[in-house]
C-alpha positions in Angstrom: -17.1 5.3 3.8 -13.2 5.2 3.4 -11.6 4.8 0.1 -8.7 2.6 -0.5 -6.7 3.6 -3.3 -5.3 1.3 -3.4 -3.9 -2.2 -1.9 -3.7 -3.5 -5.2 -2.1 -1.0 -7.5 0.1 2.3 -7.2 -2.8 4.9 -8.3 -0.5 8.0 -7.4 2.3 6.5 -9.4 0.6 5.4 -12.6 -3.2 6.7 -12.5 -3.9 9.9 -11.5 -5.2 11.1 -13.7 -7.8 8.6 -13.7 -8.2 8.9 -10.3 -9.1 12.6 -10.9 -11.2 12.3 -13.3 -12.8 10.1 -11.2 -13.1 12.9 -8.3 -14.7 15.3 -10.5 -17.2 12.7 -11.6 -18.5 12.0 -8.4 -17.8 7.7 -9.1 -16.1 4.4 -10.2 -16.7 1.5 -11.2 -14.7 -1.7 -9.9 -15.0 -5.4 -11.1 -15.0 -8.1 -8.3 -11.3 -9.6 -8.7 -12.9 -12.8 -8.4 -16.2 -12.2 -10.6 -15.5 -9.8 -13.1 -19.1 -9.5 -14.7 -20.3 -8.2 -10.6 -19.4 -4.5 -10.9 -19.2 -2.0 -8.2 -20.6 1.6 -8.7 -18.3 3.3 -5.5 -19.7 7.1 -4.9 -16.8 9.2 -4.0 -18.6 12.3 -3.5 -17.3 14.5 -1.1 -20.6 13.8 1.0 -20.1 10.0 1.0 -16.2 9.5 1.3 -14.9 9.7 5.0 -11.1 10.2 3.9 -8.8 8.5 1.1 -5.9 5.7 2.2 -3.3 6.0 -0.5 -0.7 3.6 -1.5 2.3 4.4 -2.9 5.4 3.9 -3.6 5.9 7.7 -5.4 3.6 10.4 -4.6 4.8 13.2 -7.0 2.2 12.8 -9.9 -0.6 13.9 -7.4 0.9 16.0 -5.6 0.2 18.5 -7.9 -3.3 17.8 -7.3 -3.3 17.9 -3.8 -4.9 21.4 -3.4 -8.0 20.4 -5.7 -8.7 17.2 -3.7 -8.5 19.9 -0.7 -10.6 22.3 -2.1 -13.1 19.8 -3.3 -13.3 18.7 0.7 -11.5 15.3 0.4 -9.8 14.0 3.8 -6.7 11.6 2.8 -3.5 10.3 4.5 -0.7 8.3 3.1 0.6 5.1 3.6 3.9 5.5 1.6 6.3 2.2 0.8 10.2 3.1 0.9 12.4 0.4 0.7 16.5 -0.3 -0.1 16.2 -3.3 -1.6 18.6 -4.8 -4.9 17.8 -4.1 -7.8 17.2 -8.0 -8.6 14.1 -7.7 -6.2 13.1 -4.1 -7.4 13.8 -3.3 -10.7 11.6 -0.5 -11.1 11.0 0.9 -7.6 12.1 4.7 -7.1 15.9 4.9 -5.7 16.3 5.6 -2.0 17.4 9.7 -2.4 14.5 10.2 -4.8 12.5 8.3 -2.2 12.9 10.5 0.9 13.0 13.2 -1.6 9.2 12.6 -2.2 8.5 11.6 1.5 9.5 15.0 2.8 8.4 17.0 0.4 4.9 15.5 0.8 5.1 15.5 4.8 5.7 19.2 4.2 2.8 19.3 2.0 0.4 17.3 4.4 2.0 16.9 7.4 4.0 14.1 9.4 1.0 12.6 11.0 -0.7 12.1 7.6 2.4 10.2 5.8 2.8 6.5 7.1 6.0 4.8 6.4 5.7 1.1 5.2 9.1 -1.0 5.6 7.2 -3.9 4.3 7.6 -6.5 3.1 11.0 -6.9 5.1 12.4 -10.1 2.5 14.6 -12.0 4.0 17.1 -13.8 1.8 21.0 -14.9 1.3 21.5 -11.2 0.2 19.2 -9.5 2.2 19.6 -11.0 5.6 19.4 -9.9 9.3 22.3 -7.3 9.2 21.3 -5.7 5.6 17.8 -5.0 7.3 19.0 -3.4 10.2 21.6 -1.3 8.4 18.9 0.1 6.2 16.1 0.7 8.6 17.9 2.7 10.8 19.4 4.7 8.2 15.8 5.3 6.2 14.6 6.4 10.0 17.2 8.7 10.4 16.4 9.9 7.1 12.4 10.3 8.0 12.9 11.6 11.7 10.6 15.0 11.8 8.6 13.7 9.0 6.4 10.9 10.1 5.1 9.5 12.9 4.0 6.1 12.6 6.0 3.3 10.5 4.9 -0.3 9.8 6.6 -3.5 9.2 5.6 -7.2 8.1 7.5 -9.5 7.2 7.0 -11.4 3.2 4.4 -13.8 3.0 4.4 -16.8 0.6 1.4 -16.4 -2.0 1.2 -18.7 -4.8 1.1 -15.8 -7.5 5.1 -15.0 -6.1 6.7 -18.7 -6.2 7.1 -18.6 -9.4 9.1 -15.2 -9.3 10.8 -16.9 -5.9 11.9 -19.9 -8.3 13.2 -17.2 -10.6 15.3 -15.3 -7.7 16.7 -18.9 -6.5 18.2 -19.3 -10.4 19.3 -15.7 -10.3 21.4 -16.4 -6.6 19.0 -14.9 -4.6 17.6 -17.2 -1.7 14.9 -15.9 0.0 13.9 -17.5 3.4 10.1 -18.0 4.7 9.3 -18.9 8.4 6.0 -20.5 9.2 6.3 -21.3 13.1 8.1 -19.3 16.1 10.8 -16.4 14.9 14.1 -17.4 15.0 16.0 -15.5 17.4 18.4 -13.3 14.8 15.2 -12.8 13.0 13.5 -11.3 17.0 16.4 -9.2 17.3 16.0 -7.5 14.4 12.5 -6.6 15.1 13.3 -5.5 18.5 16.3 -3.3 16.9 13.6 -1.6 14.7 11.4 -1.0 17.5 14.1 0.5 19.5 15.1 2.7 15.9 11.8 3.5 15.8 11.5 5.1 18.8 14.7 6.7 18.8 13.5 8.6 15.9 10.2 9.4 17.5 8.1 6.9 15.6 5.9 4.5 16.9 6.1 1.2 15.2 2.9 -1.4 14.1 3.2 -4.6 12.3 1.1 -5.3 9.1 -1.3 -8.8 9.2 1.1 -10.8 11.1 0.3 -13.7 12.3 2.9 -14.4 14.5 2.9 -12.2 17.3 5.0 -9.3 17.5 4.6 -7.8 20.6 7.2 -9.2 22.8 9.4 -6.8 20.3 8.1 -4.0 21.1 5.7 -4.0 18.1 1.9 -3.8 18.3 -0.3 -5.1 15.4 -1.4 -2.1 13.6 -4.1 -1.0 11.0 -3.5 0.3 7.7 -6.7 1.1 7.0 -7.0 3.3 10.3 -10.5 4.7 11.2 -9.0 5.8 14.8 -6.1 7.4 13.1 -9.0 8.9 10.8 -11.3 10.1 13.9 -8.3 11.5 15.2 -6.9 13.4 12.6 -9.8 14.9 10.8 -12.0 15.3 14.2 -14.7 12.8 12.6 -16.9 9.8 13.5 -16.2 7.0 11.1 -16.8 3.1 10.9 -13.9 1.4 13.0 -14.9 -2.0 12.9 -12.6 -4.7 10.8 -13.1 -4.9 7.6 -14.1 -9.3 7.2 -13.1 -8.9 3.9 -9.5 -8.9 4.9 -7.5 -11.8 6.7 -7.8 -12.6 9.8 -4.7 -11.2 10.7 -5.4 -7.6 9.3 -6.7 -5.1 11.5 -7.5 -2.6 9.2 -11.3 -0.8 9.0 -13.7 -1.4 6.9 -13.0 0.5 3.2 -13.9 -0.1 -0.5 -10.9 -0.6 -2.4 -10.9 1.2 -6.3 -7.9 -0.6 -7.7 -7.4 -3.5 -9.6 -4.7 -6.4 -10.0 -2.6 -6.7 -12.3 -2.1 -3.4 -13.2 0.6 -1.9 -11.1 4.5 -1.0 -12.7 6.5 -1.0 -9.8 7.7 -4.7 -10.8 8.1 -5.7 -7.0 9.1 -9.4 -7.0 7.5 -9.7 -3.9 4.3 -8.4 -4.6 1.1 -9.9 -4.2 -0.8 -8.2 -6.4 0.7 -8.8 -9.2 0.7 -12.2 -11.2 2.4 -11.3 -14.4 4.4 -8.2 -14.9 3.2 -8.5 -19.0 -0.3 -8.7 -17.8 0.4 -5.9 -15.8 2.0 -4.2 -18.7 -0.7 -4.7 -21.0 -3.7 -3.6 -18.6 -1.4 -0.7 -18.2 -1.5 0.3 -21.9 -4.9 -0.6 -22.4 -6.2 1.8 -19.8 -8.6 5.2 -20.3 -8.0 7.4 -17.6 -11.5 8.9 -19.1 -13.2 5.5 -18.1 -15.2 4.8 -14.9 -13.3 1.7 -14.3 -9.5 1.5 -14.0 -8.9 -1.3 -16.4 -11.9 -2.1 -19.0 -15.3 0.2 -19.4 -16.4 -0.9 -16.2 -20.3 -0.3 -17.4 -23.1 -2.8 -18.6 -23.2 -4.7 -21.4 -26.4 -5.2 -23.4 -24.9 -7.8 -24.6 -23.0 -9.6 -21.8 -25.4 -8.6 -18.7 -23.5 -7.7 -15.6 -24.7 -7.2 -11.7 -24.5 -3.7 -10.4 -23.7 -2.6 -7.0 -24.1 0.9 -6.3 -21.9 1.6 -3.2 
């Protein structure tokens, strides 16, 4: 089984210590985002957990517990976001020197083939356009050459959680742009610039759930969720196939996800697991890193009866 922790919040950034605890107890628990009395019981045992996917945007507050995880016999690679973007679109993501800072340090740590760098989601806008995109990419690759191998790129989707915070950008004189049939051809040579940066810096280059094919840039369609990266890496058999509980478009393998929405700080205005920074806030403060589940007990309710699924 792989563990994905986690596509829908930062767990490094704001919950490791949860996470930990977690580790030493041998389980979570994890509401279904769409049915939250259906409750997942996820082993992560050593004996049951193929490897760990992280997400994140900063590393540091596990890294300090990177030797326990590799005592305890966990197998876990990175998939670590590092943008440029304005502050109007990222008011609280990590600055771009404290960025790489953390990137290195933890390809040091682990080692470049276990740190994947997300460029994603590239937003397009009046004050992020074609040129601002290619100015920072290559300069974040040169920054990363030596220290990863593999980057990934998508461009942003519209979800209906963000158009609100897209309406709010608009009023704020921030345009962003969406494109819904072929790429327009400023937007192709940009993606065929980062291919070529890519390389340059001796990384290969994957998209992330695009529907609109990417190839003819020089850009396969990748997985994020990687069981041939994992096989490869670790020298183990895993479960490859795609996970149907993704989109179409996403390649990634199959996984059990421990994190809930709602509940990361990073204040992306982009994101799309977020619908309400407050919400996101007050989840935040109402969380017990000593509890199974990230967000709430996470445990049956005499009074409120729940479905368990042991996992």
């Amino acid at each position: 089984m792989i563990i994905s922790a986690s596509r829908r919040t930062d767990i490094p950034a704001f919950y490791t210590p949860w996470f930990m605890n977690r580790i030493r107890e041998g389980f979570c628990t994890v509401p279904n985002p769409f049915n939250s009395r259906q409750i997942s019981r996820i082993s992560l045992l050593p004996a049951d957990v193929d490897a760990i996917v992280f997400w994140t945007r900063n590393p540091r507050p596990l890294g300090t517990r990177l030797d326990e995880l590799d005592q305890r016999g966990y197998r876990y690679y990175f998939q670590f976001t590092l943008l440029d973007y304005p502050r109007l679109l990222d008011a609280q993501g990590p600055g771009l020197a404290a960025s790489v800072e953390s990137f290195r340090r933890l390809s040091e740590r682990v080692g470049p083939e276990r740190i994947v760098w997300r460029y994603d989601p590239i937003v397009l806008s009046n004050q992020t356009g074609v040129d601002f995109h290619r100015r920072v990419f290559v300069k974040i690759a040169g920054m990363l050459r030596g220290f990863t191998k593999r980057s990934v790129i998508s461009l942003m989707d519209a979800y209906r959680k963000t158009q609100p915070r897209m309406r709010w950008l608009q009023a704020q004189g921030l345009r962003v742009e969406e494109y819904r049939g072929e790429f327009p051809d400023e937007v192709g040579r940009l993606l065929s610039f980062m291919a070529e940066a890519a390389a340059s810096n001796h990384m290969e280059i994957q998209s992330c759930a695009e529907v609109l094919e990417m190839r003819p840039f020089g850009i396969s369609p990748g997985r994020c969720i990687d069981g041939r990266l994992i096989e490869r890496l670790f020298d183990i058999r895993v479960d490859s196939r795609k996970d149907p509980m993704q989109r179409e478009a996403c390649g990634c393998s199959i996984s059990k996800d421990i994190g809930m929405y709602d509940t990361c700080l990073c204040g992306c205005q982009y994101c799309y697991a977020t619908t309400s920074f407050d919400r996101a806030w007050s989840n935040y403060r109402a969380h017990d890193p000593a509890s199974p589940c990230l967000v709430g007990r996470g445990t049956l309710s005499p009074s409120r009866p729940a479905r368990l699924d042991s996992t």
